[in-house]
Structures are given as C-alpha cells and as structure tokens.
N, C-alpha and C positions, 0 to 999 in steps of 0.2 A: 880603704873605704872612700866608696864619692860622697862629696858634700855638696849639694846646691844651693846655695849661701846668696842672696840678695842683702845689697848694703844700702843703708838709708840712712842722712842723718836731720836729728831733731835739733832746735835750736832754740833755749828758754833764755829767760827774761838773765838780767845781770846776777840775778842773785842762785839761779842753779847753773851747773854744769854742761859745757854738752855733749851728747852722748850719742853714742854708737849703738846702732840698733842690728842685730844682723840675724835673720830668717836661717834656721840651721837645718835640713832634710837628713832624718838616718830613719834605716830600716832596725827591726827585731825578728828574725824569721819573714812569714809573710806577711808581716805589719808597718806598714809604715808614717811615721812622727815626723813632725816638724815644733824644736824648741825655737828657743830665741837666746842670743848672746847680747851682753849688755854690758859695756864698760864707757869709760869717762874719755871723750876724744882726743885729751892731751896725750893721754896714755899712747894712744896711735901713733900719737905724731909723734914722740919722745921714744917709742923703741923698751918702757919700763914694760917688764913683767910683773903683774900685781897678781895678790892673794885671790884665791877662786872661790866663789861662792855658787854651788850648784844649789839652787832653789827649786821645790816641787810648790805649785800653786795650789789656792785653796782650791774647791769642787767646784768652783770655774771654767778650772785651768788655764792653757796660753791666751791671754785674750791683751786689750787695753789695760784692765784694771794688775794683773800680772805685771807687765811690763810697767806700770807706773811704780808699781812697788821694789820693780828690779832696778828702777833706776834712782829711787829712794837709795836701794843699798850701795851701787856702784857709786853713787855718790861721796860714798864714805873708804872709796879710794881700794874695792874689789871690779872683778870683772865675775859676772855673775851669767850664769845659765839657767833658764828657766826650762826644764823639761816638760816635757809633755805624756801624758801619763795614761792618756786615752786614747789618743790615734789621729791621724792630721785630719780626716774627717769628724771628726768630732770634737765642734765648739757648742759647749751648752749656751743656750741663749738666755735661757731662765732657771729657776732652782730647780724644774721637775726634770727637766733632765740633764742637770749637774746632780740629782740625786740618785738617778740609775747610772751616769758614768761613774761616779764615786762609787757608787753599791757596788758598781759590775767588778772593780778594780779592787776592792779592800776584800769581798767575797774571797778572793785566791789570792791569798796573800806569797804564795810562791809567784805568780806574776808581779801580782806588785813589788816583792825584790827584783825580780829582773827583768822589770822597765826602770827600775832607780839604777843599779848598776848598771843598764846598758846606757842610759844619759849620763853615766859618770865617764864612762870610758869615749863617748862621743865629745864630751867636755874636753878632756884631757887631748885628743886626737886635733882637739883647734891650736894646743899651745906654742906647734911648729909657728906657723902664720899671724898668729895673735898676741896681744899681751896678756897671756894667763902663765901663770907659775902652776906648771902640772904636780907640780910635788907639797903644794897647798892650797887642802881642799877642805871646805869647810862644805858639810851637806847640814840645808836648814828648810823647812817646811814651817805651812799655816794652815790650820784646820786640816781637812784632809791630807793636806802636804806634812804634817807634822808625824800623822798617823805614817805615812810611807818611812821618812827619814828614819823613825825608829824602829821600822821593822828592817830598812837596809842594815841598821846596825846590827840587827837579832841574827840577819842573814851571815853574821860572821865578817863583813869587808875590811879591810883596810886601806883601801884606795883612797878614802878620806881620812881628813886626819882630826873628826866629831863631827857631832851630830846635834840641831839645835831643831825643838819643836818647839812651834809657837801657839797657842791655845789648840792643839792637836788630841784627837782621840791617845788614850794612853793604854788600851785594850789589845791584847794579840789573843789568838787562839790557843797557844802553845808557850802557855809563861817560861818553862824549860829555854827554849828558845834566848831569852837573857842570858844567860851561861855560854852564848856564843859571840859576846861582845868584847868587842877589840879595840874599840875605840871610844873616848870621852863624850857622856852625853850630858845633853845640857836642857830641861826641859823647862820652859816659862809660860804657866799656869794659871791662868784668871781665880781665882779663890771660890769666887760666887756664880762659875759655869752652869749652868742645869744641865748643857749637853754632854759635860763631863764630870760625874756626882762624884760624890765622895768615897764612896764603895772603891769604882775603879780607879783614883788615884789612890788609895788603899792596895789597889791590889797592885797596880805599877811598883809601890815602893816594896813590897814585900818580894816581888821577882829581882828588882834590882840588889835587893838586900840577899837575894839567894845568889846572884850570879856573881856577885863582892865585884862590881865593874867599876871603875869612875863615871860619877853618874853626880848631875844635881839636880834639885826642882826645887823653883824658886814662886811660891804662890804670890798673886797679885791680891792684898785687899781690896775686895769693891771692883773689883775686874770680873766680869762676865765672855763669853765667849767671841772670838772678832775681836779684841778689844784694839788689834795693831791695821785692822782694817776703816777707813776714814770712810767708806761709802754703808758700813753697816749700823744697822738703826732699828732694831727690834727690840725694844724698851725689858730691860731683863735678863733677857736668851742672849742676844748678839749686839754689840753695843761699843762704838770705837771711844777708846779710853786714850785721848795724846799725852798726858802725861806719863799712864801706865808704858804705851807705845816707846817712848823716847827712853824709860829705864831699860824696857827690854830690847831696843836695838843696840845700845849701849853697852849692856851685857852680852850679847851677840858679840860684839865687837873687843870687849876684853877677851871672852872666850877664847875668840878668834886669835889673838895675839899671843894668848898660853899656851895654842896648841900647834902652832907655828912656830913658836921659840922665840918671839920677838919677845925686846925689852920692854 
C-alpha cells in the first residue's frame, strides 16, 4: 500500500512534550481517508517502539480538537492513530453535519466495522518506518468513536488486543452480535448521560452477560455525556468533567498495561 504521509512538528511549552504529527492517506475500495499518527518525538529520535493506541474521534472526526486529544494520550508514552471514519472530504465544521456523518456511518454498521478494521491494518502497515509496536493495540473511542470500537469488537477482530469506549453509544442492532467477541472490553460510562439512558446500558450488560466476554463498565457519578471532552459545555447533556477525565484516562492506561502483559 502507498502512503502519503506529510510530517510536521509541534513544539509546546516546558511542561508538554513534543510531538510528532504525521497526515496518513489510505484508501477502502473507492473511498479514500486521510487519519493522523501521533507519537512523542523522543520516541523518533530513540528508535523505541511504543504501545499503539488506534483512536476513532468523536462525530467530529479528524480535525484540531482530535489531534489535541491524541496527543493528550501519546503523552502518556503511546503512539496513537486517529482514524478517519468518514472520508478525507469530509470534515464537519459544525454539529449538523457531524450529525449526518455520524448517522451516515452508525446507520451500516457492517461499514463501520470495516472502516475501523481497515484503520487498524493501515496503523499496523506504519510499524516498519515508525515507532509503533504492531503487536500492541489498544482500540479506544469517544462518543461516536466509542460506538464504533465496540462494534469492531462485535465484528469478531483480534488485531487488537481491547477495546475502550469512552461516554460511547452502548446500542447495536444485533445484541447476538456480543457472542463474537474476542477481545477485553472496557467501557467508562458517565452515570447521569441522557444521551445514553439507562434502558440501554441495561441492555449492553445483558448482551455482554449473554456472550460471557471479558467485559467491564465502570459508571461515573455526576458524569454526564463528553465528560473527557474540555471544549464541551451543554449544562446536563454534554459537560467536560477533569476529574472524571483524568480517572478514566488512568483506567485506559491500566487497561492498557493488562492487556499487553506489562507489569
């Protein structure tokens, strides 16, 4: 596969890292994506292959606020891939149509497996060139991104080695579907969502309870929907919580280290 890869580097204050930003171009049939790679530029220059973190964005998608959040995690000593889940034409500029890219995309939920597994396998194809460890892959999603990583999981893969939703839709069409899970999920749950009631993380625990997976959900009290997003602000609904944020990166990152085998 060709990649058309543009490299650029950011350079922050003493107290963050700096990081490697790199424009990724791959096709799906006749669709063609542009993610982003994102790792820590000591990593570069030191030749270290670090833990992979494949990221699907909220109903965004690739934009700024994505990539601030990718390098929030690369921070924490991953190289992280932000897929793109809607097509390199299409950045939403605003919610109305980040809400038809999103609808368009969760509507087929057979596409939206395989636009997540084909950014898993574009990930893994940087490892030669990069510092990614292709043989640890953590796939984790936010809001809409969270909805996808769990259906990649439904979809049966084991290219990853789990799955972490972050205030994510917990709904599929086809609960059965749980029963073809192969890998550890890990789902962290604002408690007081409206956009995601109580019915349906009702009904999530009963499909995971059918399909007997490794599976946790961990509810936030007082955690509303967004809550690891710092630019959301709809008093209720969507609403960024930093202390909620910082337990659930935290748990992200144990996760992360259980299902990698680290100490």
């Amino acid at each position: 596969m060709k990649y058309f890869i543009y490299l650029f580097f950011m350079l922050f204050s003493f107290a963050r890292a700096e990081f490697v930003v790199e424009s990724v171009a791959y096709s799906l049939g006749e669709d063609s994506f542009e993610g982003a790679l994102v790792y820590p530029g000591d990593a570069a220059e030191s030749g270290e292959k670090l833990p992979g973190i494949l990221m699907v964005p909220n109903w965004m998608g690739v934009g700024d606020r994505a990539i601030e959040k990718a390098e929030r995690i690369a921070g924490m000593g991953f190289a992280v891939f932000v897929a793109d889940m809607y097509g390199a034409d299409i950045r939403p500029e605003n919610t109305d149509e980040a809400g038809q890219a999103a609808g368009f995309v969760k509507s087929d939920r057979a596409l939206m497996r395989a636009r997540a597994v084909k950014a898993v396998e574009v990930f893994h194809g940087l490892a030669d060139d990069h510092p990614v460890h292709p043989e640890q892959t953590l796939a984790i999603g936010f809001c809409f991104g969270g909805t996808t990583v769990l259906e990649l999981a439904r979809g049966g893969t084991t290219a990853v080695q789990g799955v972490v939703s972050f205030h994510g839709n917990l709904d599929t069409p086809d609960p059965e579907d749980g029963k073809q899970i192969r890998v550890p999920v890990l789902v962290l749950h604002g408690a007081d969502d409206p956009i995601v009631p109580d019915s349906e993380v009702a009904a999530f625990v009963a499909e995971m309870r059918a399909a007997e997976t490794d599976w946790q959900l961990v509810s936030f009290g007082g955690a509303v929907h967004s809550f690891t997003d710092p630019h959301a602000a709809m008093e209720g609904v969507a609403e960024y919580e930093p202390k909620t944020a910082a337990r659930a990166f935290e748990m992200m990152r144990d996760f992360a280290r259980e299902v990698f085998g680290e100490d």
